[in-house]
N, C-alpha and C positions, 0 to 999 in steps of 0.2 A: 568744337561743339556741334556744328553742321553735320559734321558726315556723324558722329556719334548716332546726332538722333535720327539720320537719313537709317542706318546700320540698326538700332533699335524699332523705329516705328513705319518706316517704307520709306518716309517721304519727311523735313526737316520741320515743312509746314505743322504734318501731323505730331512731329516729335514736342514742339511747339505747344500745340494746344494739349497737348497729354500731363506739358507740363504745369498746365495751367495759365497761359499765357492768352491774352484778349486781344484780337486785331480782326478787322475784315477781309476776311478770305480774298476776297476781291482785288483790294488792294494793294495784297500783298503777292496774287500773282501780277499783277499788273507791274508792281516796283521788282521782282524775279526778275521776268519775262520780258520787262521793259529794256532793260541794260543788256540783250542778246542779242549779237552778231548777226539776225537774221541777215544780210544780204549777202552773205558767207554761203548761205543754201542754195543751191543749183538745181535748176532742171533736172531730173533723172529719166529719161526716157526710156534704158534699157528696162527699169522698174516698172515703168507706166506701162509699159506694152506687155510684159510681163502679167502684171495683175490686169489687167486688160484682158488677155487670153482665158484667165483661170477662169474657168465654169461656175465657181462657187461662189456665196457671197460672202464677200468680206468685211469687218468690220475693224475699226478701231479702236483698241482697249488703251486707254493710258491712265496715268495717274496727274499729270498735264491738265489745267484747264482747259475750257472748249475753244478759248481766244487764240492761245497758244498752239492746240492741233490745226488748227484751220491755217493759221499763220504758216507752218509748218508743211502743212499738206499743201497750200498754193506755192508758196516757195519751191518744193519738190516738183510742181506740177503734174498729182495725185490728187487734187479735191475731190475728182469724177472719181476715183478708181473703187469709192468705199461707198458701203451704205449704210454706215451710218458710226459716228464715234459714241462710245459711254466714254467719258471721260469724268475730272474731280465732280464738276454739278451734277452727272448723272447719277452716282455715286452719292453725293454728301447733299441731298439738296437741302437751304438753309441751315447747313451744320455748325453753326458756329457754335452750339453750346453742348454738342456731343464729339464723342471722338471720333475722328477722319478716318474712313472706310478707303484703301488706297490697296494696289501692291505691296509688298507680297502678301497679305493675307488672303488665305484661303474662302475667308466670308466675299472679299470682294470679287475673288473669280465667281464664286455662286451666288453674289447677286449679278455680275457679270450673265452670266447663262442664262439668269431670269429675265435677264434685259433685252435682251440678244433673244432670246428665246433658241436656245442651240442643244442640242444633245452633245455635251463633251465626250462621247463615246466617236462620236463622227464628226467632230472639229479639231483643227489642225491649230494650235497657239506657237506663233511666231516669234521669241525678244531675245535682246541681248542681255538679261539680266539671269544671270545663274540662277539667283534665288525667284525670281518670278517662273522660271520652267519649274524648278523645284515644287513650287505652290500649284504651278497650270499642271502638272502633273497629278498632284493630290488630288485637284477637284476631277480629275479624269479626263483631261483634254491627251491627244496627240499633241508632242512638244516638242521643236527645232529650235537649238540654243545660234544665236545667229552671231558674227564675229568671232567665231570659234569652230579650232578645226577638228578637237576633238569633243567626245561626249561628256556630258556632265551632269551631277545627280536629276534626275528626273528628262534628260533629254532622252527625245528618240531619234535622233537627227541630229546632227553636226556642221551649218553649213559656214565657211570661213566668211563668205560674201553672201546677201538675199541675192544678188545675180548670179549667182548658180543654184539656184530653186528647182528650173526644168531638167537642169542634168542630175541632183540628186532626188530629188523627188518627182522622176516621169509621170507615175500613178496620177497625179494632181489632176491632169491632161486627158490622164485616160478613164475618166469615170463615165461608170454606165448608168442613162437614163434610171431616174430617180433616188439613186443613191450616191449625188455629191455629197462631198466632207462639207463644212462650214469653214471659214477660215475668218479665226480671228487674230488680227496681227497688234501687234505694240507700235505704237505711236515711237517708239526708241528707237526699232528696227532700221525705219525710214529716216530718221535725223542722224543715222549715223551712216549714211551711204555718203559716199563721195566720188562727185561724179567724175 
């Protein structure tokens, strides 16, 4: 039933309340979120120096409460690397009686942009989720499907590993005064590097 409604509404939570189910958001990523292996996550240095270099800012888009990317992003030791996460509260705030604004839908990447405040004409979106390039593609971002070596609907980009970012995407590096990309990356990208 989980992944059903993961595969119908983004995310199980949202599948959840769509189908009429009452619980606090809260609590329910906390009892998620709670039972994960965080001390499984590693430093990633070669990432950190990585996004460190890039000229652009970067933000992170998840569908992940704020507890959980934070969690996530000091684990990685990335918290400095962003300026700033949208995540489920930035997205849903007190949503418990409407339905959950999440990945893949296309409303959430353009409230996304409004958040971000980004021109998806000159923003690069980074995830390993098929269907979220799919959608980051629709709303009009630049899109690199990550964990994958070949392209997929709505990718422009291909990269097996985010640690080969500078050899397949040089340009990143090479931007001319006042016309860097924006880069918005997935909160997935990073939880799935292994250091």
């Amino acid at each position: 039933m989980c992944l059903d409604l993961y595969v119908e509404h983004g995310t199980t939570m949202a599948g959840l309340k769509a189908l009429g189910y009452e619980f606090d958001n809260d609590e329910f990523h906390a009892y998620v979120h709670g039972r994960l292996p965080y001390e499984k996550l590693k430093q990633d240095l070669v990432l950190r120096n990585l996004l460190l270099s890039m000229p652009q800012r970067k933000i992170i888009f998840t569908n992940a409460d704020h507890t959980h990317a934070v969690e996530v992003l000091g684990r990685l030791g990335l918290e400095d690397c962003f300026e700033g996460i949208i995540c489920f509260e930035t997205l849903n705030p007190l949503s418990s009686y409407r339905q959950i604004l999440c990945k893949p839908s296309v409303e959430a990447f353009e409230a996304a942009i409004r958040i971000a405040n980004v021109d998806p004409k000159k923003t690069i979106f980074f995830d390993d989720s098929v269907r979220n390039i799919a959608s980051g593609k629709v709303a009009g971002f630049h899109t690199v499907i990550v964990g994958h070596s070949d392209l997929v609907t709505g990718a422009d980009h291909a990269l097996n590993s985010i640690h080969n970012i500078r050899e397949a995407l040089p340009e990143i590096w090479e931007v001319e005064e006042g016309n860097q990309q924006q880069m918005i990356q997935s909160l997935a990208v990073e939880a799935t590097v292994h250091a």
